[in-house]
C-alpha positions in Angstrom: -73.2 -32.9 84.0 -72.5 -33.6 80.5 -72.8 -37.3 78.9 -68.8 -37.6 79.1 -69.6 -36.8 82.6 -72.4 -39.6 83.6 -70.2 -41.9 81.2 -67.0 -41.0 83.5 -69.5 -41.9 86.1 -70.5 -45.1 85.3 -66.8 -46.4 84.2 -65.2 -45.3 87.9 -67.7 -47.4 89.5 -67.2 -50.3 87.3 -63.4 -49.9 88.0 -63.7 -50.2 91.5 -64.1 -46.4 92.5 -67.7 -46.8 94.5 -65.1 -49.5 97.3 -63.7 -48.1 100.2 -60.6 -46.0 99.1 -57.1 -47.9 100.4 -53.5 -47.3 98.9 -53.2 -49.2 95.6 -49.6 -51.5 95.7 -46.6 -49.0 95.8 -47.3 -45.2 97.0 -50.6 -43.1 96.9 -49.6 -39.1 97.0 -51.1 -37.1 100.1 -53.0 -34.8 97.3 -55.0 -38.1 95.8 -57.7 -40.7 96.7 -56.9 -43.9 95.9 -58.8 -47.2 95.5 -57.6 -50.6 94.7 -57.1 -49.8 90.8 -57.9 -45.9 90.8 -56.4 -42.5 91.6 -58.0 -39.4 92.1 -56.1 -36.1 92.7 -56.7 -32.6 93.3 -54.6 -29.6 94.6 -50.9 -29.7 94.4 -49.3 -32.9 92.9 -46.5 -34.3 91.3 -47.2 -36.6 88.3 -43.9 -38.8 88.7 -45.6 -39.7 92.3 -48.0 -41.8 91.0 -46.3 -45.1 91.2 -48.6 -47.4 90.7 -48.0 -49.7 87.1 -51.3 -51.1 87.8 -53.8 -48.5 87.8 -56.7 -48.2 85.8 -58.6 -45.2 85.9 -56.6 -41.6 87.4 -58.1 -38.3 87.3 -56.9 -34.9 87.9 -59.5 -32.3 89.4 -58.2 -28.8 89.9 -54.5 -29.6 90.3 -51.8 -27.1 89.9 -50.1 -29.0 86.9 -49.1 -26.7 84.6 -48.2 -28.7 81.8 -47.9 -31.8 80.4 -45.2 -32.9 79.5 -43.7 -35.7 76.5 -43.9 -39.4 78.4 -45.7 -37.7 81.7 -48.2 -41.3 82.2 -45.2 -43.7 81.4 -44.8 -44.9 85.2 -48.8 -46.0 84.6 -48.9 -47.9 81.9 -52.0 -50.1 82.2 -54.7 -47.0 82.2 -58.1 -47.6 80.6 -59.1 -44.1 81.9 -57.4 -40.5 82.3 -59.8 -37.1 83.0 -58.3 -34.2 83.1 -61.1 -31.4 84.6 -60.5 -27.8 85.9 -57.3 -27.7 85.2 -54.9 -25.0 83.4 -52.1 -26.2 80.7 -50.0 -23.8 79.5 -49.2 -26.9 76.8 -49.9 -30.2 76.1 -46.7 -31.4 74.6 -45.8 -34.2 72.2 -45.9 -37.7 73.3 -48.0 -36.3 76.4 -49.7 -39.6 76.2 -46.4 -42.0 75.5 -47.1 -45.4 76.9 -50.6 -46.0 77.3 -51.6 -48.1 74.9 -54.4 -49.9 76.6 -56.2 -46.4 77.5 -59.6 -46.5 76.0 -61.3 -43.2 77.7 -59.2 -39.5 77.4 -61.2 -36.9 78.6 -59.7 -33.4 78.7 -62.8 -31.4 79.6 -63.3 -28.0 81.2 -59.5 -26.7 81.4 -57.8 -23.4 80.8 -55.4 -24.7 77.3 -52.9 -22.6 76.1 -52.0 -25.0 72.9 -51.6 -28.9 72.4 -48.8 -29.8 70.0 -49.8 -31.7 67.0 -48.2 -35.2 68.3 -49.7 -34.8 71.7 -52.0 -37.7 71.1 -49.1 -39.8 69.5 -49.7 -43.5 70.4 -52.9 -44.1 71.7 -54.0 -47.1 69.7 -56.7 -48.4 71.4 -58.3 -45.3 72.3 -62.3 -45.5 71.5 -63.7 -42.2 73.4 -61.7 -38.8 73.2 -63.3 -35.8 74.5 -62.1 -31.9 74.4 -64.8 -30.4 75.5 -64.9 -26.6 77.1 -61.1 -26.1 77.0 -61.5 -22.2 75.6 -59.6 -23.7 72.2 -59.8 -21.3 69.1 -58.2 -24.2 67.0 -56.4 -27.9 66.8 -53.3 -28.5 65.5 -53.6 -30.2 62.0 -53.0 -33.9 62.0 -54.0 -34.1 66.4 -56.1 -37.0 65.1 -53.6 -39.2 62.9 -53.1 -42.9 63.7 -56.6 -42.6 66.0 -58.0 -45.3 64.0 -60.3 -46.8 66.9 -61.9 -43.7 67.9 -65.8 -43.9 68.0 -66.6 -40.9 69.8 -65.2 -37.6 69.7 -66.9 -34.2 71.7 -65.2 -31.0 70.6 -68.1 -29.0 71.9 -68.1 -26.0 74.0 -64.5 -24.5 72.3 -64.7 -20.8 70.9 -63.4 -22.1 67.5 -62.1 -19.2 65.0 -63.6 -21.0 61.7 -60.8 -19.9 59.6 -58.0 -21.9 57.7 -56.3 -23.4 60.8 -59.0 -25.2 61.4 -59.7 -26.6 57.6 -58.1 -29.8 58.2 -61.1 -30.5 60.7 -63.4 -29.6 58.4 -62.5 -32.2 56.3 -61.4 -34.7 58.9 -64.9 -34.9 60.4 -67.0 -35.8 57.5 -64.3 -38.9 56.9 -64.0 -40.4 60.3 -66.0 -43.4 61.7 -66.9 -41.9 65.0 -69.8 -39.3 65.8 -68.0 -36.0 66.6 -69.8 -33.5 68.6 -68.6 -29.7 67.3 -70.3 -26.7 68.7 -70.1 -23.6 67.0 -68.1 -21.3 65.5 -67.1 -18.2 67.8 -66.0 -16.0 64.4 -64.8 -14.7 62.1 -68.2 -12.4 62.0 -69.6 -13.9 59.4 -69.4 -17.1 60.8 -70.6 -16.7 64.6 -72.6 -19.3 65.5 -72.7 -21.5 62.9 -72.3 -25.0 63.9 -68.9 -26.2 62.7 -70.3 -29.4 60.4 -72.4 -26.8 58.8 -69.5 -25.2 57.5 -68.4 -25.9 54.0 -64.9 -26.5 53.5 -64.6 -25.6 50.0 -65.7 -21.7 51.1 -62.1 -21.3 52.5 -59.3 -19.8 50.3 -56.6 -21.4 52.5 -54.1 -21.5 49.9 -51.6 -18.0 49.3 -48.6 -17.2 46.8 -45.3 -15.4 47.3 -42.6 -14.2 44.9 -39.7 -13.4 46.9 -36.1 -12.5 45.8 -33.9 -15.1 44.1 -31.1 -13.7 42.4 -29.8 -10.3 40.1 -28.8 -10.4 36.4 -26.6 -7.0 35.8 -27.4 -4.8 32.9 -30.5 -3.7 32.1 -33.1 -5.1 30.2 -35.9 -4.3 27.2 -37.7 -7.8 27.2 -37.4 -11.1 28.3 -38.3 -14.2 27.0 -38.2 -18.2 27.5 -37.7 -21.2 25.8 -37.1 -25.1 25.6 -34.1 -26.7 23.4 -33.5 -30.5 23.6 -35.4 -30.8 26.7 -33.6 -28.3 28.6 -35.3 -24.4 29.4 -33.4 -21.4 28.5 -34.2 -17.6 28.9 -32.9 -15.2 27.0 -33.0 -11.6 27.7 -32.7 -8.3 25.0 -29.9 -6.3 26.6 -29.7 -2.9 24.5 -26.6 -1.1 26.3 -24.7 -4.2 26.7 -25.7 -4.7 23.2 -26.6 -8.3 23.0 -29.0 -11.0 23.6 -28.2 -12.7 26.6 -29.1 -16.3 27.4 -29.1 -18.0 30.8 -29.2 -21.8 31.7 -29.8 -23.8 34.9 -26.4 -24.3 37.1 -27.7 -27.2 38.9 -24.3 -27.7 40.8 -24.7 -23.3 42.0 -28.4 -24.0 41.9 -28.9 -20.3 40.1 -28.6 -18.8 36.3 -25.7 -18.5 34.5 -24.5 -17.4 31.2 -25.1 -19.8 28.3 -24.4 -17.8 25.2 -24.8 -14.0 23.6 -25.3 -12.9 20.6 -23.7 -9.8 19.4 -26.6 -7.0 18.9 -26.7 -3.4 19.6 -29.7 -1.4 20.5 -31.5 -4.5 20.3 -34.9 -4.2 21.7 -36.5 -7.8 21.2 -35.1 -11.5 21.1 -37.5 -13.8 19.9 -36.8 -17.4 20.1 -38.4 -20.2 18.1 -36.9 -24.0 17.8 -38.0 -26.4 14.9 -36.9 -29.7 15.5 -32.7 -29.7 16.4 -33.1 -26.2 15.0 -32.7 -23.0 16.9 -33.7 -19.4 15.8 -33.3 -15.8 17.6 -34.9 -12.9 15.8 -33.1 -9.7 17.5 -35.2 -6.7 16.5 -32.6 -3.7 16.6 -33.4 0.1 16.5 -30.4 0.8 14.6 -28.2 -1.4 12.2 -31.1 -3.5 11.4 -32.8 -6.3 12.7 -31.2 -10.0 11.6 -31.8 -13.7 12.1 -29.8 -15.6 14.2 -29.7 -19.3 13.7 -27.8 -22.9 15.3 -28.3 -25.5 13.2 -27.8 -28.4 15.7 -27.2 -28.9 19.7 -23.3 -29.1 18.9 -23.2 -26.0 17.6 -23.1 -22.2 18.4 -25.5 -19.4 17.3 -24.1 -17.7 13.9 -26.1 -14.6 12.5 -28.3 -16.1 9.1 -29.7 -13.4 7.6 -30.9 -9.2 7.9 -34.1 -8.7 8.0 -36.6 -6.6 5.7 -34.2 -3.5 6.2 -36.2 -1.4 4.1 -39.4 -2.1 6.5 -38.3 -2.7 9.7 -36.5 1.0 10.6 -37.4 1.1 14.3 -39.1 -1.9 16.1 -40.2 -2.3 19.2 -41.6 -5.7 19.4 -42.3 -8.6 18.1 -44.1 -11.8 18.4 -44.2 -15.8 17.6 -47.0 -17.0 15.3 -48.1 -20.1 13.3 -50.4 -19.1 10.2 -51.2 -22.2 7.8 -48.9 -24.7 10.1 -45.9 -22.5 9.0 -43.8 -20.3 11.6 -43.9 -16.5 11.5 -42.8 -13.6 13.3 -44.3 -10.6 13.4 -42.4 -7.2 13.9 -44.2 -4.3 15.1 -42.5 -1.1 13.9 -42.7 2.4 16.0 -41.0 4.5 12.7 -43.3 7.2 10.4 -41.3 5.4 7.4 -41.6 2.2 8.5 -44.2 -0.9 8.7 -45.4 -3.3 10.7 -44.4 -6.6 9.0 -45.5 -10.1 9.1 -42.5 -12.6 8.3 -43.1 -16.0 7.6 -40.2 -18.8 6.8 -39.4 -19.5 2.8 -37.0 -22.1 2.6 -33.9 -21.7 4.9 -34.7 -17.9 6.3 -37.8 -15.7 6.8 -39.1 -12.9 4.7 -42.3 -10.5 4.3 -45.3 -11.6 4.0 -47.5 -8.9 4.2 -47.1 -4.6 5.7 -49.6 -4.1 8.3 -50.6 -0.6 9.5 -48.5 1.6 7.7 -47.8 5.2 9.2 -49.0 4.6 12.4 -46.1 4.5 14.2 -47.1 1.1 16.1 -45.6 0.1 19.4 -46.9 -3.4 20.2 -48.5 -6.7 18.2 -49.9 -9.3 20.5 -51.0 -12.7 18.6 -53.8 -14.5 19.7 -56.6 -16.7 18.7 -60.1 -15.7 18.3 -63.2 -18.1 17.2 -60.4 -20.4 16.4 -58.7 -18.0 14.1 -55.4 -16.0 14.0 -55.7 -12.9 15.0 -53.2 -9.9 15.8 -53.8 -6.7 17.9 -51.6 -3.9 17.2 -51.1 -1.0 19.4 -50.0 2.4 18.5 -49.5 6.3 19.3 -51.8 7.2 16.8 -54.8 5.6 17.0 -57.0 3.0 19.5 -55.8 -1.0 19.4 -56.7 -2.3 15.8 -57.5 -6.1 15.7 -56.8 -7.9 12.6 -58.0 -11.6 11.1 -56.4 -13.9 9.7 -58.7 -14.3 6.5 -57.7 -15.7 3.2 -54.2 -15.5 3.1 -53.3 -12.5 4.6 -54.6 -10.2 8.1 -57.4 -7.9 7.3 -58.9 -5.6 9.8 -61.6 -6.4 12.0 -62.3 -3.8 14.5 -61.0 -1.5 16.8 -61.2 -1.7 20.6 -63.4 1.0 21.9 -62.5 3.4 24.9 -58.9 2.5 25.0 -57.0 5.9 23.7 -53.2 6.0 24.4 -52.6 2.0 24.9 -48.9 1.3 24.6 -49.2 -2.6 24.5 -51.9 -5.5 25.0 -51.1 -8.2 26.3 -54.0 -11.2 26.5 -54.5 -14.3 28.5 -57.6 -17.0 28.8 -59.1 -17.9 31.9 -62.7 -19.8 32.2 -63.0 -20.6 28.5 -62.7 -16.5 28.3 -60.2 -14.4 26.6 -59.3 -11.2 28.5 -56.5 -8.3 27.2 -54.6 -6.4 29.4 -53.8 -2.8 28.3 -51.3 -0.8 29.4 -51.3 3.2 29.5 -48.8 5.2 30.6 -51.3 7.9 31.5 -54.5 6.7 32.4 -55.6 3.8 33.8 -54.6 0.4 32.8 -57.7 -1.6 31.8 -59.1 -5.0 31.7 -61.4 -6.4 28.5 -63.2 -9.3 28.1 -64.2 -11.0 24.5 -68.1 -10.9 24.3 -67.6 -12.6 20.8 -67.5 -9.9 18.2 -65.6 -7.4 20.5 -63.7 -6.9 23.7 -65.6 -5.3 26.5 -64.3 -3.1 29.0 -64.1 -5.0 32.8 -62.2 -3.2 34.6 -59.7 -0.3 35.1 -56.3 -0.3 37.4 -54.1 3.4 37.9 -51.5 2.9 36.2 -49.5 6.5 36.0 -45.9 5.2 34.1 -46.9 2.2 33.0 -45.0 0.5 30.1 -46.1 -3.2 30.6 -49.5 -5.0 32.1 -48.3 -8.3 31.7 -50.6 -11.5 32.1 -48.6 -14.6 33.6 -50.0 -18.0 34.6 -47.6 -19.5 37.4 -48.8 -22.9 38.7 -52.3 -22.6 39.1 -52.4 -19.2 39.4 -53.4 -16.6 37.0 -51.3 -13.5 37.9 -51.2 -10.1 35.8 -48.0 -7.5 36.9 -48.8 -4.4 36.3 -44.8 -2.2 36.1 -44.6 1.1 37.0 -42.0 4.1 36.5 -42.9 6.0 39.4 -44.3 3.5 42.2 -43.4 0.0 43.1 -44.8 -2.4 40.9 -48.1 -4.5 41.6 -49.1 -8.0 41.1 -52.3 -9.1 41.0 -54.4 -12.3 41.0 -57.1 -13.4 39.3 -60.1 -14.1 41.3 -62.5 -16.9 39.6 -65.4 -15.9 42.0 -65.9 -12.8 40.4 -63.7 -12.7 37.6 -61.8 -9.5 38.6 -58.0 -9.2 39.3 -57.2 -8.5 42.9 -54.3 -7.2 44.7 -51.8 -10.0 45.5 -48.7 -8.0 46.6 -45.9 -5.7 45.4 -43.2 -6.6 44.0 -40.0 -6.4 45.7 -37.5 -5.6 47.5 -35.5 -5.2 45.6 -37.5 -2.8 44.2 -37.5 -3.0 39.7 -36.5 -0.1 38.4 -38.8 1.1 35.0 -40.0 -2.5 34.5 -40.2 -3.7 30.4 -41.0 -7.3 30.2 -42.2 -10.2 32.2 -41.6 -14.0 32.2 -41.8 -17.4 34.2 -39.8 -20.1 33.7 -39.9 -23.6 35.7 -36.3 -24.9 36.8 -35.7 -28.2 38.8 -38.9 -28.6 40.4 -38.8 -24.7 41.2 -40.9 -21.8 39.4 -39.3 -18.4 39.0 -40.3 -15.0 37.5 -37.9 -12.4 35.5 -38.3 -8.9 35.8 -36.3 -7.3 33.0 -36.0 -3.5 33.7 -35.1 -0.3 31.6 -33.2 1.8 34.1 -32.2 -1.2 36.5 -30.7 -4.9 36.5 -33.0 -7.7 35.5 -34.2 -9.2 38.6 -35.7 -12.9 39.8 -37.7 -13.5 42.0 -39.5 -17.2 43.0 -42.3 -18.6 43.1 -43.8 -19.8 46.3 -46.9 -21.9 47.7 -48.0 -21.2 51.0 -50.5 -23.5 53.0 -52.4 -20.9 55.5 -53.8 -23.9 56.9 -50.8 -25.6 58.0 
């Protein structure tokens, strides 16, 4: 017999069990044993029998009671004592327990359980010993303990426990309570067989998982995708090529979805590139054909109005372009895919922007990625021709620094810092995508992703998360997570349905309280999806 047991024991007799049994005051059930303040049953009975408002102590020893039920003990409200023993409970419902506020001893011991809601214990104020020993429970609902505050002893022992998320909240519960808890041992997961729960260390557990789900469908297709923030307010703005325009979208908060803010007029665009200075508001739309120009609003009250074209001698086919500050002045950067043509660095001169410097003449570049190195500028541009060449910002101007080695046929880096690290992401259309890390002179190669179609591998940090999306042509594309442990990304989930069709350009963008992630696609409407945290140990 267990200490609950001899403890059990010792409390009947002190209640009055050890007299001669008589009928309490009202009606003892054939099924039970009754003394002047306590009840024993066994066999077949029905809890509303027990009639008696003045009973003490009542115990229940191999009865055929199912379940209990929400408010079964309120016809016995003055119990100090309730055992439950060799029972089986298909549930143990909310508000089992309603009414007893004096009970000071719950023991629940050697039963078949099927579950016990998470309020079953609801009420009992005053109680001081709490045992659910040997019940064959894999888990406890989280919060079965709240409002428990005058618990001293609690005996969980003898319960196959699965030591996985769901039972997380104990983990944590047992180390805070004023009471000595008896746990047992874990009966799995494998790795855990055995181990005696209070050995277990809570922060082990990845209890915490991420969703993006479908939100909502922006027609016509898509080349990039971009955000921003103007007087307090976040926008996105997306490069539409056949529609010919640059599209942005607001908040509705009455609709709760996107809607249409404002385009701007530009065909074959294949870049919008925001940047706001003060009440100001610029769009650089890089254009394949027509040239690329400089839109401008010169306050909140006001509507977008083309400002000026932009090097059309150098720029005669981007096909991207990026957002950089060099000597506390804005710049943008225009990477250009043409034989003529060059990548150009534009930075602002009085009321517009104009070259600064050509980068990488003749080599037909497809991507520039900014980033900051040793606390320096630095660009990385990718092209057809040759591996990614990183430049630095050194004395005025970007010279070349290095190359980055075993990455032939990159069609655009992307880069994102985790850890104090700065990682790239490089996308190949043939070939697998690949992962780098800065060592400090160069970037390493970490790891390596198939990737067979691939036009972006694009980093994104959503909440806590640091997620990379790897879009595909040919298969459904994959997002990944980033895993601090071992500094590797790992497979989170693929994206969809609705499937993206020839994926271009990723971006997040935080609305009311909710984040979301845009999808803009070649061959396919620009779809969102949202964000969503899920608690696996709920």
């Amino acid at each position: 017999m267990g200490g609950a047991g001899i403890l059990l024991l010792l409390l009947l007799v002190g209640l009055g069990v050890g007299e001669a049994w008589r009928p309490p005051k009202g009606k003892c059930p054939l099924s039970c044993s009754c003394s002047k303040d306590s009840a024993l049953c066994e066999g077949s009975v029905d809890l509303p029998e027990i009639l008696s408002p003045t009973l003490l102590s009542l115990s229940f020893v191999r009865t055929r009671i199912s379940q209990l039920k929400a408010g079964s003990f309120l016809r016995v409200p003055s119990l100090h004592l309730l055992l439950f023993t060799s029972n089986s409970f298909s549930v143990i419902e909310d508000d089992a327990f309603a009414g007893l506020s004096h009970l000071q001893y719950l023991f629940i011991e050697d039963n078949e359980i099927g579950s016990i809601s998470k309020n079953a214990l609801r009420g009992l104020r005053s109680l001081t010993h709490l045992s659910l020993a040997n019940n064959h429970l894999e888990t406890l609902p989280r919060f079965l303990f709240r409002g428990l505050e005058t618990l001293t002893h609690v005996d969980l022992r003898g319960n196959p426990f699965q030591c996985d998320c769901r039972v997380l909240w104990l983990l944590q519960w047992i180390p805070t309570v004023n009471a000595s808890v008896g746990t047992g041992a874990c009966a799995g997961p494998a790795a855990l067989a055995h181990m005696q729960l209070r050995h277990v260390d809570p922060k082990t557990f990845k209890c915490r998982a991420i969703e993006l789900s479908w939100f909502q469908t922006v027609g016509e297709s898509a080349l990039g995708v971009e955000t921003f923030s103007y007087q307090e307010e976040p926008y996105i703005v997306l490069a539409q090529p056949f529609a010919g325009r640059c599209l942005i979208l607001a908040w509705d908060y009455s609709l709760q979805r996107f809607r249409q803010e404002e385009e701007l007029s530009a065909p074959s665009v294949v870049s919008c590139k925001p940047l706001v200075l003060g009440p100001r508001l610029f769009v650089l739309a890089a254009r394949l054909w027509g040239g690329s120009q400089l839109w401008a609003r010169p306050g909140p009250d006001l509507r977008l109005a083309p400002l000026q074209a932009l090097a059309p001698r150098r720029l005669l086919r981007p096909n991207d372009a990026e957002l950089l500050w060099l000597d506390g002045q804005p710049c943008f950067v225009v990477a250009d895919a043409s034989k003529a043509g060059s990548t150009t660095l534009l930075c602002r001169d009085g009321p517009g922007f104009y070259p600064r410097q050509s980068l990488h003449a003749w080599h037909r570049d497809t991507d520039v990625e900014a980033l900051e190195l040793d606390g320096r500028p630095h660009l990385l541009l990718a092209s057809a021709s040759q591996r990614p060449v990183l430049f630095h910002w050194f004395g005025g101007r970007f010279e070349r620094r290095t190359d980055i080695p075993e990455a032939e046929d990159v069609y655009a880096t992307h880069h994102f810092q985790a850890g104090g690290d700065v990682f790239l992401c490089l996308t190949r259309y043939i070939g697998d995508s690949m992962v780098m890390r800065w060592d400090g002179s160069m970037f390493r190669l970490l790891q390596k992703l198939p990737s067979r179609g691939a036009h972006v591998f694009q980093p994104l940090l959503i909440a806590k998360d640091q997620l990379a999306i790897l879009g595909s042509d040919f298969a459904f594309s994959q997002v990944f997570r980033l895993e601090p442990d071992k500094g590797l990304l790992e497979p989170l989930q693929e994206l969809g349905p609705p499937a993206i069709v020839a994926p271009r350009a990723f971006a997040h963008i935080t609305m009311a309280g909710r984040r979301f992630l845009f999808a803009a696609c070649f061959k396919g409407p620009t779809q969102i999806y949202q964000h969503h945290e899920l608690d696996l140990s709920a």
